[in-house]
Phi, psi and omega in degrees: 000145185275135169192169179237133174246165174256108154256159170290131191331318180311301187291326184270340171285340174271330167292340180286322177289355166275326194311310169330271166017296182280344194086322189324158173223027145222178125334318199327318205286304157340295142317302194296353186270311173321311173285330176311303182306322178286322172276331185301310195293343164321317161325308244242318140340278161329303197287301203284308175293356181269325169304325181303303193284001164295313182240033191268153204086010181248008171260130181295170182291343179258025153287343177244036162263296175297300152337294195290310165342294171322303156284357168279197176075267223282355177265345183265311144325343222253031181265000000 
């Protein structure tokens, strides 16, 4: 499918030149990798926060007292 974007002269002279770069004789190919990457990490984003709101409430406070100690302990070592 076809559309049209607006870049700044820069981002398109540097797409053309990775494209040369590639043998390519356009960008598309770029972009479309670009958006792959941009949505996977968005996922990968999604996901960590839904695990995170998965366990949040399951330590009582002094497990997370004693947790958080802990990891002050290993940053302060960790020179």
């Amino acid at each position: 499918m076809r559309t049209t974007i607006d870049l700044p002269d820069t981002q398109r002279a540097r797409l053309l030149a990775l494209a040369a770069e590639r043998g390519e004789k356009g960008f598309s190919g770029i972009v479309q990798e670009a958006l792959e990457k941009y949505f996977e990490e968005q996922r990968q984003r999604e996901e960590a926060l839904r695990r995170a709101r998965a366990v949040h409430g399951t330590l009582s406070d002094e497990e997370a007292e004693a947790l958080e100690e802990h990891v002050k302990d290993l940053r302060r070592s960790w020179r």
